[in-house]
N, CA and C atoms as a LAMMPS dump frame, in Angstrom:
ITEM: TIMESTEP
0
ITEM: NUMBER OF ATOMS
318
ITEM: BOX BOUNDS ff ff ff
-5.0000000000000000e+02 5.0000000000000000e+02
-5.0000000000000000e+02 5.0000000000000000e+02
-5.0000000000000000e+02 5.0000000000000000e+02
ITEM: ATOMS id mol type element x y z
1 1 1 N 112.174 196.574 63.905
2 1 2 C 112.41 197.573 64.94
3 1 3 C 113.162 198.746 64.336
4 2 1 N 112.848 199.727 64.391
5 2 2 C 113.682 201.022 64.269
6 2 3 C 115.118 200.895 65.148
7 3 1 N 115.336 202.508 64.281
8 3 2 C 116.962 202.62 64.736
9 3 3 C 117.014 202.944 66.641
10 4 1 N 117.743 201.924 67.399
11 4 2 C 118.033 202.321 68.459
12 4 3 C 117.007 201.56 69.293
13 5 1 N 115.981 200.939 68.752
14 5 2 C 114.668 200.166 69.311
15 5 3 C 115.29 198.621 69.576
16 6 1 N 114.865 197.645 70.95
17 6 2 C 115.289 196.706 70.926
18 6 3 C 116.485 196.134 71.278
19 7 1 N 117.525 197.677 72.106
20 7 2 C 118.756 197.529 72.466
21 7 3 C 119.119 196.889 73.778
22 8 1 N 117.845 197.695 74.914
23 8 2 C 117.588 197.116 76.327
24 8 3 C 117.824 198.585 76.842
25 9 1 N 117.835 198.824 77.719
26 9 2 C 118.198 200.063 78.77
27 9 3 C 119.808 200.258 78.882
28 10 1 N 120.029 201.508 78.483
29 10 2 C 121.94 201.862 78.287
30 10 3 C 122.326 201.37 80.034
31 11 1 N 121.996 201.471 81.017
32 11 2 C 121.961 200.864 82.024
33 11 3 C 122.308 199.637 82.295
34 12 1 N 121.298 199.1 82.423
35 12 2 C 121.688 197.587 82.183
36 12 3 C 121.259 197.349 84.005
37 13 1 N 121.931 196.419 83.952
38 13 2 C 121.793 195.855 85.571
39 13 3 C 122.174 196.908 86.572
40 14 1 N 122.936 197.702 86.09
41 14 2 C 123.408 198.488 87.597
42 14 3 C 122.447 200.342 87.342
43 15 1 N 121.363 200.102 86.775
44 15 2 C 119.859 200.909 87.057
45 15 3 C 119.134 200.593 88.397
46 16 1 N 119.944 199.694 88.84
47 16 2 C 119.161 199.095 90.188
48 16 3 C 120.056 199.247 90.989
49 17 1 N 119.997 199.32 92.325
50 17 2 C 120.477 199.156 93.58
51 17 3 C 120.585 200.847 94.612
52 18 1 N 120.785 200.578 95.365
53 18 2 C 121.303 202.269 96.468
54 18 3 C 121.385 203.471 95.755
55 19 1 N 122.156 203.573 94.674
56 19 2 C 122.611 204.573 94.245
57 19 3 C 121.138 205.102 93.066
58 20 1 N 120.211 204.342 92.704
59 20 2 C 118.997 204.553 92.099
60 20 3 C 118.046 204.818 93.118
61 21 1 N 117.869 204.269 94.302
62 21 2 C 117.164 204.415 95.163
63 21 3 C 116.538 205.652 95.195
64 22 1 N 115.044 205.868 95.879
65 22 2 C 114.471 207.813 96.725
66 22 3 C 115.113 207.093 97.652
67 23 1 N 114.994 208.426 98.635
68 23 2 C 115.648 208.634 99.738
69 23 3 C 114.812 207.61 100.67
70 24 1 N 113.424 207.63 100.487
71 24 2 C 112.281 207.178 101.654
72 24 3 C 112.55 205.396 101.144
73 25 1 N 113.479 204.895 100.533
74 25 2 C 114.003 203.742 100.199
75 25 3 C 114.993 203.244 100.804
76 26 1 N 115.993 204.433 101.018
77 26 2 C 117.595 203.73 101.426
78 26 3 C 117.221 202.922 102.997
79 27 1 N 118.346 202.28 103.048
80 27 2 C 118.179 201.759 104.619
81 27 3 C 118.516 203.017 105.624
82 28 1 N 117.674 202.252 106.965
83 28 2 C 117.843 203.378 107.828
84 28 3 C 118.427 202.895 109.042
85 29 1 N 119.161 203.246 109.88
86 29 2 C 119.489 203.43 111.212
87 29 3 C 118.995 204.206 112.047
88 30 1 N 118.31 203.716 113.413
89 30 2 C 117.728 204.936 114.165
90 30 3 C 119.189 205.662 114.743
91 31 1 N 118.813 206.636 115.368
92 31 2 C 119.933 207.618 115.823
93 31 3 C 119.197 208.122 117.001
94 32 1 N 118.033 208.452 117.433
95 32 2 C 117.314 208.859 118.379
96 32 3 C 116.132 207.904 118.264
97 33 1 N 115.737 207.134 119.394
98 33 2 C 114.843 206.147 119.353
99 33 3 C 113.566 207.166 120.427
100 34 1 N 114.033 208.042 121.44
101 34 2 C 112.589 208.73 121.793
102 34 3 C 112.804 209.998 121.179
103 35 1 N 111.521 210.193 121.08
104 35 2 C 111.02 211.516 120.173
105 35 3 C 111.501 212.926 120.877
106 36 1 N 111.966 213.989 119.881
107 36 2 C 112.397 214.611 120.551
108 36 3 C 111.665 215.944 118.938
109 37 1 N 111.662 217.011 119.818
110 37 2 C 110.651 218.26 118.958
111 37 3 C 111.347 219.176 117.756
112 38 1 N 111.103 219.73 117.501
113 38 2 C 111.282 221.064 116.189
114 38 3 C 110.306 221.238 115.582
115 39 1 N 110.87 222.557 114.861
116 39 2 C 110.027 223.484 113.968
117 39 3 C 110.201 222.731 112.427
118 40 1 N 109.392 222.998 111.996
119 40 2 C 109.27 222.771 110.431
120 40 3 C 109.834 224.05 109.974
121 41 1 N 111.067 224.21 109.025
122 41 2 C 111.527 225.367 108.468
123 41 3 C 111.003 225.332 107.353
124 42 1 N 110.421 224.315 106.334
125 42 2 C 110.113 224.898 104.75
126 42 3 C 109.226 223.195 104.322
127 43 1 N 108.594 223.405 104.178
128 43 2 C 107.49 222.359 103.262
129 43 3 C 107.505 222.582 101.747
130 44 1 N 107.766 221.631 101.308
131 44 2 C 107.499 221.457 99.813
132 44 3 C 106.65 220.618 99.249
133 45 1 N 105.737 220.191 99.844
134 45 2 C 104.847 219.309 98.967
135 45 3 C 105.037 217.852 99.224
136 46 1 N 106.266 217.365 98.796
137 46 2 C 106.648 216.225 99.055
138 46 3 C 108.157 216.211 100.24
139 47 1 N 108.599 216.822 101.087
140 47 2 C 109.321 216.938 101.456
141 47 3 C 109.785 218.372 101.822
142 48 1 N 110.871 218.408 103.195
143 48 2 C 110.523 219.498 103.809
144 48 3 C 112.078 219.246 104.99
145 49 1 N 112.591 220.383 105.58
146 49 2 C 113.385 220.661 106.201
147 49 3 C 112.793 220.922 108.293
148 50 1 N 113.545 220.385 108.776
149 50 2 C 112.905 220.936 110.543
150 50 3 C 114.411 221.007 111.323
151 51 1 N 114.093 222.169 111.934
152 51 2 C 114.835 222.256 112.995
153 51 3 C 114.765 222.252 114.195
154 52 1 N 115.757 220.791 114.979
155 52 2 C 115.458 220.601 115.721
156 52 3 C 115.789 221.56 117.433
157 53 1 N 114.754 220.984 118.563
158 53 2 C 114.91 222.316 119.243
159 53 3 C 116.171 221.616 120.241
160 54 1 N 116.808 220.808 120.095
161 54 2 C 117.799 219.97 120.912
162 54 3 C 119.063 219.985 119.967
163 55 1 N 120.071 219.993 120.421
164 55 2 C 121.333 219.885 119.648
165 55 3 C 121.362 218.268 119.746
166 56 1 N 121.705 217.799 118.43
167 56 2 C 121.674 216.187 118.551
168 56 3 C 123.58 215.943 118.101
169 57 1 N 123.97 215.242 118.716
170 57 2 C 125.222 214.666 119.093
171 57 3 C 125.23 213.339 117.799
172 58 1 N 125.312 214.055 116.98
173 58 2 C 125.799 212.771 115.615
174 58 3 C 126.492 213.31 114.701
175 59 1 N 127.638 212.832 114.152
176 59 2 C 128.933 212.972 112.909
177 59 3 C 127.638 213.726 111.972
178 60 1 N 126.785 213.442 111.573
179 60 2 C 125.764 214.12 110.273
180 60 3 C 124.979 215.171 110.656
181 61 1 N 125.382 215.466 112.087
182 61 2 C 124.841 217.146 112.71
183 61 3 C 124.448 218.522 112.124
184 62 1 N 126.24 218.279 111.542
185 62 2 C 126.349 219.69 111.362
186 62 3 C 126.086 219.519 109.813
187 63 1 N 125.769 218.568 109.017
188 63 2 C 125.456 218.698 107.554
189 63 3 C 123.829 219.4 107.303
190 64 1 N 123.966 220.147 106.502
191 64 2 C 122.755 220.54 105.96
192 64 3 C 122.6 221.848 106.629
193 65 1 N 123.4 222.098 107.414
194 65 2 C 123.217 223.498 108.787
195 65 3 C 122.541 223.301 109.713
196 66 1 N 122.228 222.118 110.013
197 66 2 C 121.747 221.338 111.408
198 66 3 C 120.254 220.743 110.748
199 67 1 N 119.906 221.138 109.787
200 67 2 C 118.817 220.734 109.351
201 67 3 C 118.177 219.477 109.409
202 68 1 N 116.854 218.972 109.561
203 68 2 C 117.04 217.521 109.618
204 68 3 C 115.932 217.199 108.304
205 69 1 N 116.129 216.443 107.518
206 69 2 C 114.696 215.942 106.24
207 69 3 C 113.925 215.289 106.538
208 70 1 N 112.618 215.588 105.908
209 70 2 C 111.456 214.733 106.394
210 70 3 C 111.14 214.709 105.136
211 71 1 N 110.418 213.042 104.109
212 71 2 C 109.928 213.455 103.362
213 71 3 C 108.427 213.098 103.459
214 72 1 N 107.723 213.021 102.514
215 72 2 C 106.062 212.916 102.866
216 72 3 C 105.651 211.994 102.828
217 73 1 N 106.688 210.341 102.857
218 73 2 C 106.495 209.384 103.219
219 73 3 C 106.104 208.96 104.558
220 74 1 N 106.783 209.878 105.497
221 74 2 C 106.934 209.784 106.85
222 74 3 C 106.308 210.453 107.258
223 75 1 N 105.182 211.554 106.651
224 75 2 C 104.177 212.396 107.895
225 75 3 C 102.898 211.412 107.293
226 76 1 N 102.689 211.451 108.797
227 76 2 C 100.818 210.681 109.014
228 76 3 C 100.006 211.331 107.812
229 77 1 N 99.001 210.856 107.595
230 77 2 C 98.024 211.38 106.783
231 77 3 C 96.998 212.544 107.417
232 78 1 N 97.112 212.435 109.275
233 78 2 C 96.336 213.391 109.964
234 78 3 C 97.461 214.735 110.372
235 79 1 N 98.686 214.731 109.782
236 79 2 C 99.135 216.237 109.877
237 79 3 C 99.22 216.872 108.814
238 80 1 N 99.01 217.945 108.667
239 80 2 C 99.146 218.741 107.429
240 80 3 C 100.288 219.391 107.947
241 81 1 N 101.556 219.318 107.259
242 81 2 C 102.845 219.914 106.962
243 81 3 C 103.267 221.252 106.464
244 82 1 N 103.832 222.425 107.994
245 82 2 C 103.594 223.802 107.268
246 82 3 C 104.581 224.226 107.678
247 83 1 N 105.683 225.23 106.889
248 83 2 C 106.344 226.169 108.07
249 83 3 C 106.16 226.555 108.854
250 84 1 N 106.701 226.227 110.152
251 84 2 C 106.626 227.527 111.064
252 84 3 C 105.535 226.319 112.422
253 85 1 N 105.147 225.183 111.88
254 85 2 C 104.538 224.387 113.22
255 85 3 C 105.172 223.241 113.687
256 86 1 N 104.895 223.562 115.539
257 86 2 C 105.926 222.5 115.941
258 86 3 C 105.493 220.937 115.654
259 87 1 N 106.276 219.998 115.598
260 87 2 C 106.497 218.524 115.93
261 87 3 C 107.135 217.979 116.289
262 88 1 N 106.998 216.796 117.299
263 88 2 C 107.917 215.834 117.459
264 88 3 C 108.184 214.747 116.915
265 89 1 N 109.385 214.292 116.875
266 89 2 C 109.856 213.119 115.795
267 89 3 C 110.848 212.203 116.298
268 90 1 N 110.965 210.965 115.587
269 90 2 C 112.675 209.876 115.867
270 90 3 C 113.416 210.607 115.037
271 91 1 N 114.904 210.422 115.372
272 91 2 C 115.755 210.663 113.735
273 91 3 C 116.852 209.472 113.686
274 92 1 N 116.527 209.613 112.618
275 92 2 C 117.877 208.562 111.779
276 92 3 C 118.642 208.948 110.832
277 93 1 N 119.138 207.633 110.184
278 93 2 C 120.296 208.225 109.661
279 93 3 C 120.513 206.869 108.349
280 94 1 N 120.65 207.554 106.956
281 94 2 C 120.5 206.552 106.009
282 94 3 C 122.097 207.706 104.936
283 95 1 N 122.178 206.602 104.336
284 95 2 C 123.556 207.4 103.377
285 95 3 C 123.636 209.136 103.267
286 96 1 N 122.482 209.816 103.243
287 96 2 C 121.82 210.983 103.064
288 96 3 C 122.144 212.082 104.162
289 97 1 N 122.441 211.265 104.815
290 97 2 C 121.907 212.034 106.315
291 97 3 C 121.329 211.354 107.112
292 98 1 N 120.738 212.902 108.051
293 98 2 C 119.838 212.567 109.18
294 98 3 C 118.236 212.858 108.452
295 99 1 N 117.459 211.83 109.125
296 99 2 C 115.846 212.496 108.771
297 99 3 C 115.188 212.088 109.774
298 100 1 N 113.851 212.921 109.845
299 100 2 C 112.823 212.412 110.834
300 100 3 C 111.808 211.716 110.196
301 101 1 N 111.281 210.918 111.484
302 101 2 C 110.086 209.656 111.118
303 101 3 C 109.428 209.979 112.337
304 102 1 N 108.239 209.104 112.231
305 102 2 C 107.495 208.943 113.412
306 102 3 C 106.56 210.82 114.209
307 103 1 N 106.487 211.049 112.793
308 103 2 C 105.815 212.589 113.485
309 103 3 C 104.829 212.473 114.153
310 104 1 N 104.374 213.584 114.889
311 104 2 C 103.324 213.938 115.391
312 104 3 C 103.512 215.374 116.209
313 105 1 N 102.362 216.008 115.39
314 105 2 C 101.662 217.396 115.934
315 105 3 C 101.985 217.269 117.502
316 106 1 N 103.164 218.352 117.633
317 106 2 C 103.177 218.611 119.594
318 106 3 C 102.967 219.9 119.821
């Protein structure tokens, strides 16, 4: 083996757990169990920002500037994801924040 080959991962065991996790991994808590609407502010491909049209009453509110995350785990395969169109969604709440699930075109 060459130099540095055969050592294992500088890691080791703790390469694993929460803190390695994507986001569309961590555990979740619902926070709003019926769907409630917003705008999509910015799509990226894999993930994307919405604002919602309800003030939601949770400690992780005001993080992000009320913003809530969606990533592209959580939109259906029948919406296409754009600035500027409405949806309704659940939100929850995982180490991260708040995010939405459960979309659908309203």
């Amino acid at each position: 083996k060459g130099k540095g080959k055969g050592k294992g991962n500088f890691w080791g065991p703790w390469s694993f757990g929460w803190w390695n996790a994507k986001g569309s991994d961590l555990p979740r808590k619902p926070v709003l169990t019926e769907p409630i609407t917003g705008e999509v502010l910015e799509w990226k491909d894999s993930f994307g920002w919405i604002k919602p049209d309800v003030t939601i009453d949770h400690k992780d509110a005001g993080r992000r500037e009320g913003k809530i995350f969606v990533g592209k785990s959580d939109v259906p395969e029948t919406l296409t994801m754009a600035a500027g169109i409405k949806i309704s969604f659940t939100v929850y709440e995982d180490m991260m924040g708040l995010g939405a699930q459960d979309l659908q075109a309203s």
